[in-house]
C-alpha positions as CSV (number, residue, x, y, z in Angstrom):
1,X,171.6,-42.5,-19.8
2,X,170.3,-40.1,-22.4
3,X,173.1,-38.6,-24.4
4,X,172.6,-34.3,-24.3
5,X,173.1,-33.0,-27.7
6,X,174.5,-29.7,-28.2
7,X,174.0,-27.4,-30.8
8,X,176.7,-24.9,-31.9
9,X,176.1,-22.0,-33.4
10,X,179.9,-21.2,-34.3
11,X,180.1,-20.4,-38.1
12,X,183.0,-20.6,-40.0
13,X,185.4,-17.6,-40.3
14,X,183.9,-17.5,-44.4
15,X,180.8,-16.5,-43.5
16,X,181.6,-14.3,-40.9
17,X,183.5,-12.4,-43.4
18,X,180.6,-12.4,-45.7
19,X,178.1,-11.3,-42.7
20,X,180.4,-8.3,-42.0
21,X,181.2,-7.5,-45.6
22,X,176.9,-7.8,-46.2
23,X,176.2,-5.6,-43.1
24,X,179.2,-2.9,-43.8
25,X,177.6,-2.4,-47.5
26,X,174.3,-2.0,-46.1
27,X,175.2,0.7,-44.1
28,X,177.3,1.9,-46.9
29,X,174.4,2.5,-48.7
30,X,172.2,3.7,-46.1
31,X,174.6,6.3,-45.6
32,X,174.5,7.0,-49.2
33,X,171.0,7.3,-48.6
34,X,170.8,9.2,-45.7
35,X,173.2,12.0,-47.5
36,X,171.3,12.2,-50.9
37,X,168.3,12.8,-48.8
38,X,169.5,15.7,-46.7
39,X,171.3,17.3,-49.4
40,X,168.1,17.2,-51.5
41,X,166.4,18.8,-48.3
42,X,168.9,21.7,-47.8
43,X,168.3,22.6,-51.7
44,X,164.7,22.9,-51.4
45,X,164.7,24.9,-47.9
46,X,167.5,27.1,-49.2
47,X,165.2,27.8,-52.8
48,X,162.0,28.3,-50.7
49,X,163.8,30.9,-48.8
50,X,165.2,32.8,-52.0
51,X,161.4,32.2,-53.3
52,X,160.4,33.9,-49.8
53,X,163.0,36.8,-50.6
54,X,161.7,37.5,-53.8
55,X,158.2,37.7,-53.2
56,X,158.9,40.3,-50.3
57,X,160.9,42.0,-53.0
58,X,158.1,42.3,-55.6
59,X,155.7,43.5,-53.0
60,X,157.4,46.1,-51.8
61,X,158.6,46.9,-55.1
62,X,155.0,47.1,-55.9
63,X,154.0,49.3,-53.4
64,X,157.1,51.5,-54.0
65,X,155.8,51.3,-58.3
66,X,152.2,52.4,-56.5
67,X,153.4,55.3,-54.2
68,X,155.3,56.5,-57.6
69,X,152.1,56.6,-59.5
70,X,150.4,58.3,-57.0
71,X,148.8,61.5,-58.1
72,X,150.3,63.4,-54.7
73,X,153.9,62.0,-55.9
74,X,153.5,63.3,-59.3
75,X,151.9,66.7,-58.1
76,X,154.9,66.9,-55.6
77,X,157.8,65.8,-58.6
78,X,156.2,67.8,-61.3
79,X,158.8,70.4,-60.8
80,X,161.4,67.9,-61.7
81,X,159.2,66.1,-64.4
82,X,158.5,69.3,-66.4
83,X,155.0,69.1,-66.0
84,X,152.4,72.2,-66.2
85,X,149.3,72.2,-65.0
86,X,145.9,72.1,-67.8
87,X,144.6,75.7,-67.8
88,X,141.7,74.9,-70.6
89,X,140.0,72.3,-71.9
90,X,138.1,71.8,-74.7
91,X,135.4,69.0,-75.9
92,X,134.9,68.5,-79.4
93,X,131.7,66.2,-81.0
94,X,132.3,63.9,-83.8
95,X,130.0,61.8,-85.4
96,X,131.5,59.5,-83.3
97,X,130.5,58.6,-79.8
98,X,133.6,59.6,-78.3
99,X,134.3,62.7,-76.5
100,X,138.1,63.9,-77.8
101,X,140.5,67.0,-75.7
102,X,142.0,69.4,-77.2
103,X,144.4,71.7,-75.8
């Protein structure tokens, strides 16, 4: 009769410790990974929305900067600014090319 040999795949309780102890710091630093990763994330989504905020900021800044320069605004503020309207001008030649106002 043929003798059957068996294999056995029992290890001993060392290495089963070391399998463990390998596989727990694996995940360890997967983990550590994992974290780094979608902390990193959250930063740059939370500065792309401040960037967001401040564009909208400076364009409607900029259009409030262009509605103040407006020649209507001024007309209607000029009360307030001290302004008075030009009643006569004058143009002057120089030997110069450049036309010059006077009051």
């Amino acid at each position: 009769m043929e003798e059957r040999r068996t294999f056995s795949f029992a290890m001993s309780p060392v290495r089963i410790i070391g399998a463990v102890f390998l596989f727990l710091l694996l995940l360890t630093a997967y983990i550590v990974q994992v974290n780094a990763s979608s902390t990193q994330a959250y930063a740059l989504r939370d500065a792309q929305i401040y960037r967001e905020e401040l564009m909208r900021t400076n364009d409607r800044l900029s259009a409030e900067i262009d509605r103040l320069r407006s020649l209507s605004s001024i007309m209607e503020r000029q009360v307030f600014l001290d302004l008075v309207p030009v009643q006569n001008i004058y143009y002057i030649r120089e030997s110069v090319p450049h036309d010059v106002a006077l009051e």
